[in-house]
C-alpha positions in Angstrom: -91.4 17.8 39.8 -91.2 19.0 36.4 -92.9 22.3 35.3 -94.3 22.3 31.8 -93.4 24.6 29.3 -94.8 27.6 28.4 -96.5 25.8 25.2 -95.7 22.5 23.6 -92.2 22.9 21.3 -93.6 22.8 17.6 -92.3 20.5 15.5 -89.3 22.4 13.0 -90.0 25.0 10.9 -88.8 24.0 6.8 -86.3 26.6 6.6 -83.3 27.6 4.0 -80.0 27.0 6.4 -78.7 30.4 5.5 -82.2 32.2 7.1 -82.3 30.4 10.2 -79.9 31.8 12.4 -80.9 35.5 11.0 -85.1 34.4 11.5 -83.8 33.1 15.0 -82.6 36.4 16.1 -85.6 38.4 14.9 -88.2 35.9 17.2 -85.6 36.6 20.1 -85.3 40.0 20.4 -88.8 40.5 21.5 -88.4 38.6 24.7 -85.0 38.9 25.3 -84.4 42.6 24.6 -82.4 44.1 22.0 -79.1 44.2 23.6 -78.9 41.2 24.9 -79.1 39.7 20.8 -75.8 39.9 19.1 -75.3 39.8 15.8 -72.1 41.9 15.1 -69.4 40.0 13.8 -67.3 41.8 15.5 -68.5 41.3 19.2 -69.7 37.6 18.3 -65.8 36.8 18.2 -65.5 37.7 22.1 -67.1 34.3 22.8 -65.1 32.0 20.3 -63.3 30.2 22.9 -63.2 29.0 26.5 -60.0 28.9 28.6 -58.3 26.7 25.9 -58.3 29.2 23.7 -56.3 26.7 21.1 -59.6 25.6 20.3 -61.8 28.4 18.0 -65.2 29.3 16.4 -67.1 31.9 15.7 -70.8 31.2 17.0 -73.3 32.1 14.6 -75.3 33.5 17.3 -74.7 35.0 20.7 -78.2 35.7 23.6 -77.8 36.5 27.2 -80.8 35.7 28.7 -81.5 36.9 32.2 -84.3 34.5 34.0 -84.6 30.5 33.1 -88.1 31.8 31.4 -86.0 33.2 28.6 -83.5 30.8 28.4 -86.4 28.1 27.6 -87.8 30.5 25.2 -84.3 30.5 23.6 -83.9 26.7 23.9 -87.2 26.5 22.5 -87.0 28.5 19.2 -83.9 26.7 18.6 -85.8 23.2 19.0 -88.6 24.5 17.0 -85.8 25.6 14.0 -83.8 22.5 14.7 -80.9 24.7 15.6 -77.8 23.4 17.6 -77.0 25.3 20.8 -74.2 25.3 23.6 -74.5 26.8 27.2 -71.8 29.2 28.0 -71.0 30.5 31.5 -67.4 32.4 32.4 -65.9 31.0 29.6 -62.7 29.7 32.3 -63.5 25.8 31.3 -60.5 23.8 29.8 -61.5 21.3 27.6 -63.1 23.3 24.8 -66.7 22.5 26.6 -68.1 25.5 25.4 -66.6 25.8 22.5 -69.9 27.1 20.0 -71.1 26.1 16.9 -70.6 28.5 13.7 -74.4 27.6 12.7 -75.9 27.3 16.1 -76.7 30.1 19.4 -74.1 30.4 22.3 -76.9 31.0 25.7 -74.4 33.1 27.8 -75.8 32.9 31.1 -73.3 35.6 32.7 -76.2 38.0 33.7 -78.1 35.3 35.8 -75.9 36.0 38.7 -78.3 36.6 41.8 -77.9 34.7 45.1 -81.6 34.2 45.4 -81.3 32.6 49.4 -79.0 31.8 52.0 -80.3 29.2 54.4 -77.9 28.8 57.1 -80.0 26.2 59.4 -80.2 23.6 56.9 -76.3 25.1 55.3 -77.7 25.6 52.2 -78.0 28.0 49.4 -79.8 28.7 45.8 -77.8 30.7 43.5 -78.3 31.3 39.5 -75.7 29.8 37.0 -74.0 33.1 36.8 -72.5 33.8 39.8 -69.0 32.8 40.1 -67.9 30.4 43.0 -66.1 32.3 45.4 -69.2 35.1 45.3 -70.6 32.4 47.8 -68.0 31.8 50.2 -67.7 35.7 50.5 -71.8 35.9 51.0 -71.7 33.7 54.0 -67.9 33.7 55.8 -69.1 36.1 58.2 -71.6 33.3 59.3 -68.6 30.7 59.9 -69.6 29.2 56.6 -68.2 28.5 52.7 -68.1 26.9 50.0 -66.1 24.0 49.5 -65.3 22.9 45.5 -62.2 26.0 45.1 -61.3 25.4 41.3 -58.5 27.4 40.7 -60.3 30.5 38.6 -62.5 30.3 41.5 -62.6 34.0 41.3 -64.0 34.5 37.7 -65.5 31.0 37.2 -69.4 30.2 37.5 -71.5 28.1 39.3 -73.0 26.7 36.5 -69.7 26.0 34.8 -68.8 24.3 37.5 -71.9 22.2 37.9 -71.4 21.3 34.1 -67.6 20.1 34.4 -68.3 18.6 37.8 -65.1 21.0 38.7 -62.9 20.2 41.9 -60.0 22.5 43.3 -57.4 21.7 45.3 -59.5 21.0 48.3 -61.3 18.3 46.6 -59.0 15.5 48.2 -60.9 16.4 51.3 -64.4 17.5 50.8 -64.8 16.1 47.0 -66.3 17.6 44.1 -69.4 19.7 42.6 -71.3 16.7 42.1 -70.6 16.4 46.6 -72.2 19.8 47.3 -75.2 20.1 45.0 -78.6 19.1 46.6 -80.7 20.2 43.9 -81.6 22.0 40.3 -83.4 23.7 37.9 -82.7 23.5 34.4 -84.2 23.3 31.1 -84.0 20.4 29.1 -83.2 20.5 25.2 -87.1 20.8 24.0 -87.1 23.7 26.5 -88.9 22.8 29.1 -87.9 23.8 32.7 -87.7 20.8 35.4 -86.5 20.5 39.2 -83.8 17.7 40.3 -83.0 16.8 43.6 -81.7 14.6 45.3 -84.8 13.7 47.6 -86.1 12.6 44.1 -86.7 8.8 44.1 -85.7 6.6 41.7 -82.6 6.8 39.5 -80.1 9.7 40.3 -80.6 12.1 37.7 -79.3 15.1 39.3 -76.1 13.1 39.3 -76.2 12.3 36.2 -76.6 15.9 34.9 -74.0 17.8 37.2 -70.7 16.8 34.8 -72.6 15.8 31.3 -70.9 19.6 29.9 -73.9 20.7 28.9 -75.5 17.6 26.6 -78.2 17.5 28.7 -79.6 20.5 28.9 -79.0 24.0 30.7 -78.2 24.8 34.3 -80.9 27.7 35.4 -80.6 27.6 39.6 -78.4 25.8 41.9 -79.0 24.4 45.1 -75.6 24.4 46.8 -74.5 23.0 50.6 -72.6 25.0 52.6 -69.8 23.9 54.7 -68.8 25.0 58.3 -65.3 26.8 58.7 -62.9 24.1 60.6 -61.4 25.2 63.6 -58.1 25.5 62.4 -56.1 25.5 59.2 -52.3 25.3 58.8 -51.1 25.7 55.4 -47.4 24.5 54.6 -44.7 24.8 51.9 -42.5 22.2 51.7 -39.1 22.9 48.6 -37.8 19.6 47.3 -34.7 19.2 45.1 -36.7 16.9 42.6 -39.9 16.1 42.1 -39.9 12.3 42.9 -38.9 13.5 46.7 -42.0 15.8 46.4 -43.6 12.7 45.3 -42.5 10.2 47.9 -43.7 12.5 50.4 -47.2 12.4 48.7 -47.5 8.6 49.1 -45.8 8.5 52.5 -48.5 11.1 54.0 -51.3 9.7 52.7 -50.4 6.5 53.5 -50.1 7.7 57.1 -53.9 7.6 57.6 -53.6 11.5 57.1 -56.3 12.9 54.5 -55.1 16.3 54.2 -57.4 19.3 53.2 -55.1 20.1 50.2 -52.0 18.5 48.7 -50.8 20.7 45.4 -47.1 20.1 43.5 -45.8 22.5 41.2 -42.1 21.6 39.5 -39.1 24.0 38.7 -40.7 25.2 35.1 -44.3 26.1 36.7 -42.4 27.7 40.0 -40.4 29.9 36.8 -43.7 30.6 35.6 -45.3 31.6 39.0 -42.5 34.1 40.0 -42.0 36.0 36.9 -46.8 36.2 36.9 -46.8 37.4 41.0 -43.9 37.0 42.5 -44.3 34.5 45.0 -41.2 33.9 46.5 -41.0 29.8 47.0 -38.0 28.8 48.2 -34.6 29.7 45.5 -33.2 26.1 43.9 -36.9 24.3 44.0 -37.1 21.5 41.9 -40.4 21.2 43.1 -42.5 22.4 45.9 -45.7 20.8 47.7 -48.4 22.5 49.8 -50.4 20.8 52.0 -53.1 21.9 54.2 -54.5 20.8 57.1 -57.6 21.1 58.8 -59.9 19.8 61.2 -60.2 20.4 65.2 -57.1 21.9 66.7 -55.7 19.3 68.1 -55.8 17.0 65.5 -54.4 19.1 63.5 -51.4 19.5 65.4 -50.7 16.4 65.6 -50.7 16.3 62.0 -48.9 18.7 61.3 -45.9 17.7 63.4 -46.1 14.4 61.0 -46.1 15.6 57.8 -43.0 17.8 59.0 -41.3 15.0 59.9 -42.3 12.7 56.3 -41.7 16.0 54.3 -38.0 16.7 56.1 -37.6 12.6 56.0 -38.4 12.4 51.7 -35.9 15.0 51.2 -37.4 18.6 51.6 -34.8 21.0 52.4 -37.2 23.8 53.7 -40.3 23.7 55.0 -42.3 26.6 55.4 -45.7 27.3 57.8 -48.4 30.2 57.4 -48.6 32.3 60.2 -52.2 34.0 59.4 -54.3 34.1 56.9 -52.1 36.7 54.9 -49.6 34.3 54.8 -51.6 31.5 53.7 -52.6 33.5 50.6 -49.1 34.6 49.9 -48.2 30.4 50.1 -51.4 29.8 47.6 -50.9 32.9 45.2 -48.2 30.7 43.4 -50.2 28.1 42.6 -53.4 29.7 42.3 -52.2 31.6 39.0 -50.4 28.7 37.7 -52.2 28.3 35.0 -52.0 31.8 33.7 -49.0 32.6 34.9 -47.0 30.1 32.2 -48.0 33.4 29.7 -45.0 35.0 30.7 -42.8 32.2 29.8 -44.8 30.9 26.8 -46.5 32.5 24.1 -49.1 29.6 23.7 -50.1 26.7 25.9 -52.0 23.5 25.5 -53.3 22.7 29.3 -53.9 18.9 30.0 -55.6 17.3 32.8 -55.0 13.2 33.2 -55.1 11.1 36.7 -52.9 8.4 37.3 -52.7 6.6 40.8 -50.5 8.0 43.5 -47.8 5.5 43.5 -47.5 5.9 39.7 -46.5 9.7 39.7 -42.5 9.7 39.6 -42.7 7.0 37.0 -45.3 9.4 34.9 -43.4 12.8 35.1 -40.1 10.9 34.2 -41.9 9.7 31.1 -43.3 13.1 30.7 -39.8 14.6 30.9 -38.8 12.3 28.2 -41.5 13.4 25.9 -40.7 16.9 26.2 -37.2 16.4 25.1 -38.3 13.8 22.3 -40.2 16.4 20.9 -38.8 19.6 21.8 -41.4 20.7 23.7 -41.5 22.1 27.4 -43.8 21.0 29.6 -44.4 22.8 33.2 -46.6 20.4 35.6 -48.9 21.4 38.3 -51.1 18.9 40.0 -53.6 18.2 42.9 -50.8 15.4 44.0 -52.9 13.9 46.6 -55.5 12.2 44.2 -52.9 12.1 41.6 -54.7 14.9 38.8 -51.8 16.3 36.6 -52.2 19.5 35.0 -49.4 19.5 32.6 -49.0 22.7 30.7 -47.6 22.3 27.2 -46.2 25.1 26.4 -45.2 26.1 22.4 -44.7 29.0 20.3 -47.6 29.5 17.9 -45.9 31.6 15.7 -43.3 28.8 14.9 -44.6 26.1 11.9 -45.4 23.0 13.2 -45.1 23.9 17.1 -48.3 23.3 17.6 -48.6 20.1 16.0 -46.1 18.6 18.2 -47.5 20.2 21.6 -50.8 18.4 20.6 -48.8 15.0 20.6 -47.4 15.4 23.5 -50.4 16.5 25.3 -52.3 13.5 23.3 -49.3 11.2 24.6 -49.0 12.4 27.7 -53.3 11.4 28.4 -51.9 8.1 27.0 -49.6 7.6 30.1 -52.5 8.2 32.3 -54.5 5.5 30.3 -51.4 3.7 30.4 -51.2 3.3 34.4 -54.9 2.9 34.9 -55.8 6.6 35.1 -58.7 9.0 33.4 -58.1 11.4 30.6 -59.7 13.8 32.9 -60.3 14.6 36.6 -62.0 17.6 36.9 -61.4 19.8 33.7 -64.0 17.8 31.3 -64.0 16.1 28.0 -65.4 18.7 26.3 -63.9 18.6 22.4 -60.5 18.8 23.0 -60.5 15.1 24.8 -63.4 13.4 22.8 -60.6 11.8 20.5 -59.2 10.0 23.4 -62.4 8.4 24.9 -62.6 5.4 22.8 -58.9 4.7 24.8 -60.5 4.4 27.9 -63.8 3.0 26.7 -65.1 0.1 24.5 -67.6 1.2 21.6 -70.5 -0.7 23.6 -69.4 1.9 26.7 -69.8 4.5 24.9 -73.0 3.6 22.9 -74.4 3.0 26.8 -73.6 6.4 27.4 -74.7 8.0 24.0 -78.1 6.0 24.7 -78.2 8.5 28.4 -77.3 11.4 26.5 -80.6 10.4 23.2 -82.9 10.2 26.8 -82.4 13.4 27.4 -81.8 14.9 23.8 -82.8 12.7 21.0 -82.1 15.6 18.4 -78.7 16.0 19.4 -79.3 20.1 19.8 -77.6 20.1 23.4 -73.5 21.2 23.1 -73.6 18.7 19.7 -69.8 17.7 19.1 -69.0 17.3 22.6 -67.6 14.4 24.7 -68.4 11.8 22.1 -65.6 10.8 19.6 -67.8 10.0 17.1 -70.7 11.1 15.3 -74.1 9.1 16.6 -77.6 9.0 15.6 -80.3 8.8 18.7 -82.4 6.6 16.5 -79.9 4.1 15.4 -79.0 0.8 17.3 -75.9 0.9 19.3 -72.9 -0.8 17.9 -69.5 -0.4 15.2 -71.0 1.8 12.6 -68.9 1.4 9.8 -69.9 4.0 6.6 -72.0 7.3 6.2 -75.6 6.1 8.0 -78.6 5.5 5.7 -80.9 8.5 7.2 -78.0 10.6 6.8 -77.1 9.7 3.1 -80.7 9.9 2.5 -80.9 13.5 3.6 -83.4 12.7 6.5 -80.9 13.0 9.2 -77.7 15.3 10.1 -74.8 14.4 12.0 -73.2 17.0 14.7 
């Protein structure tokens, strides 16, 4: 049930644009503490990007509150001065999600990082936004317990982040996605007042409607997460593929065994470069590709599996096939793949990193276009991919020191989501919308779709002070009717409104 707010949000204070942000930061240090305010122009820059760092602003203001009392006090204040502001948690997201706003607050919540309870009967726990997602796998392993969603900066990354992305992993394929393991939370809305969802609620789903909405709805302040019990067995294999179509034959062939592996992850010759030169992870020499699958389950089953995919893998062309003996060797199999993503830094001095679906069957057809596209515009492209839900994580790679590089890597990383469209795919899986993708939402949806959507979003915030910019491609007014707007709107030429 929702808790009310300290005191009702006042309406906004008449103030000149240039004194708000400074008045803001006066009213906050009180309750926040003086530390935790930052003004310095110097130390506000350490927050102007996410994980896509091709994407930049400097925020106007920076508070890391500590308890979800003072992030509604901040939420508040910025209600009350009709300032825009953006939740921030690791800063690993992909999509520009937390991108801030120059005239707005960035809320970093990287000091709410408690686990506040471990319930193993009912597999359950209730961490703050701030601690990252493998601090709770390591908090309850010794129980026979962990956490399922694995997203690869699963080290560094935040539960909160995750819950705003809806984030995956590679493990997804198996045990789904953040949206699967949260049961309930806490979190302030955009007039600041703090409110519980669950999912014993009645009624419409609004929990699911908030885990993945990047932050437009409001701001994460405890989690409710399920635990999972530790299978019985787990055998991790590397199979090393000439090309990449044989990689991807094998994909189709084992899933269309009946077998759901735990994992299936593909990276190709470019991302293997990439990988060896970052940690040295010695995949087998000639790759053109290589796939890892994991299994899991009971023991025998998982046998039996495994003896199957051996077979499909040595039958679609792999000319080794690797299996982990131990867990030491299972990490030495993932290390490769779990620093993909950095790890093209050493073969690339900038990166644009993408993150389209396309059906199974349609993968050889999509890299083979991608291929094309990277020698159209002279642009390398190294691809990594959960494979077994068909999620490509292409990684545009371009020299940012060289004129109009990075023009063309945003072509072919805005052609490439094309493709996915293309073959009835998402621009996204798991990575968000964020600003980076907002552009290429009206391709996937009609302006009524997204005017349902927008119409979701005004429920929640009808000032548009929530992450404003985000998701949407266009600018939209909570009070106007849905439809083709076509012109500057009336409240906004008027003066009476602003656009974010």
């Amino acid at each position: 049930m929702p808790k009310p707010p300290t005191s009702p949000t006042p309406p906004p204070e008449p103030t000149r644009p240039g004194d708000t942000l400074s008045h803001l930061a006066a009213r906050l240090r009180g309750p926040l503490g003086e530390p935790w305010v930052i003004t310095d122009p110097v130390r506000l820059r350490t927050y102007e990007c996410d994980g896509l760092t091709y994407h930049r602003a400097t925020p106007g203001l920076v508070v890391l509150p500590e308890t979800a009392e003072q992030v509604a006090t901040v939420v508040r204040e910025c209600a009350r001065a009709g300032v825009p502001f953006v939740a921030r948690g690791a800063g690993t997201g992909l999509s520009g999600g937390a991108l801030p706003r120059t005239d707005g607050v960035l809320i970093v919540t990287s000091r709410m990082r408690r686990i506040l309870s471990i319930d193993l009967p009912n597999r359950l726990a209730v961490v703050e936004p701030g601690v990252t997602n493998l601090a709770v796998t390591e908090a309850v392993r010794g129980h026979g317990f962990y956490y399922a969603p694995d997203p690869s900066s699963q080290q560094v990354c935040s539960i909160g982040g995750n819950v705003a992305e809806n984030s995956g992993g590679a493990h997804c394929l198996k045990y789904g996605f953040t949206v699967n393991h949260v049961l309930a939370l806490e979190i302030v809305t955009p007039d600041g007042e703090i409110v519980e969802l669950s999912t014993l609620d009645p009624g419409y789903d609004l929990l699911g409607a908030f885990v993945g909405s990047e932050g437009t709805l409001g701001i994460t302040t405890k989690i409710t997460v399920r635990l999972t019990r530790a299978p019985e067995t787990v055998i991790t294999m590397l199979a090393a593929f000439d090309r990449v179509e044989n990689g991807g034959r094998a994909v189709s062939s084992i899933i269309g065994s009946g077998i759901v592996p735990a994992a299936i992850e593909m990276m190709d010759a470019l991302a293997i470069e990439a990988a060896e030169a970052a940690v040295a992870c010695a995949y087998p020499e000639g790759a053109g590709a290589v796939l890892i699958v994991e299994l899991d389950g009971p023991r025998a089953e998982v046998a039996g599996h495994f003896d199957l995919v051996t077979e499909i893998c040595r039958e679609a062309g792999a000319f080794e096939v690797r299996t982990a003996d131990g867990p030491a060797e299972r990490a030495a199999i993932w290390k490769g793949r779990k620093s993909a993503f950095a790890a093209v830094g050493r073969i690339s001095p900038a990166y644009i990193v993408q993150d389209g679906v396309v059906p199974r069957t349609a993968l050889p057809e999509v890299l083979a276009r991608i291929e094309e596209l990277s020698a159209e515009y002279g642009i390398r492209v190294a691809n990594v991919f959960h494979a077994g839900d068909g999620n490509l994580h292409p990684l545009v790679l371009f020299d940012d020191a060289e004129p109009g590089a990075g023009e063309r890597a945003e072509i072919v990383s805005g052609r490439i989501l094309d493709l996915c469209v293309e073959h009835g795919g998402s621009i996204t899986g798991e990575h968000g919308v964020g600003v980076d993708k907002a552009k290429h939402m009206p391709k996937m949806f009609t302006e009524q779709d997204l005017d349902t959507m927008h119409l979701v979003r005004c429920a929640f915030d009808p000032r548009g002070l929530s992450n404003p910019g985000k998701v949407f491609p266009t600018p939209r007014l909570c009070g106007e009717v849905p439809g083709v707007r076509k012109g500057v709107h009336p409240l906004v030429e008027s003066g009476k409104a602003e656009q974010f």
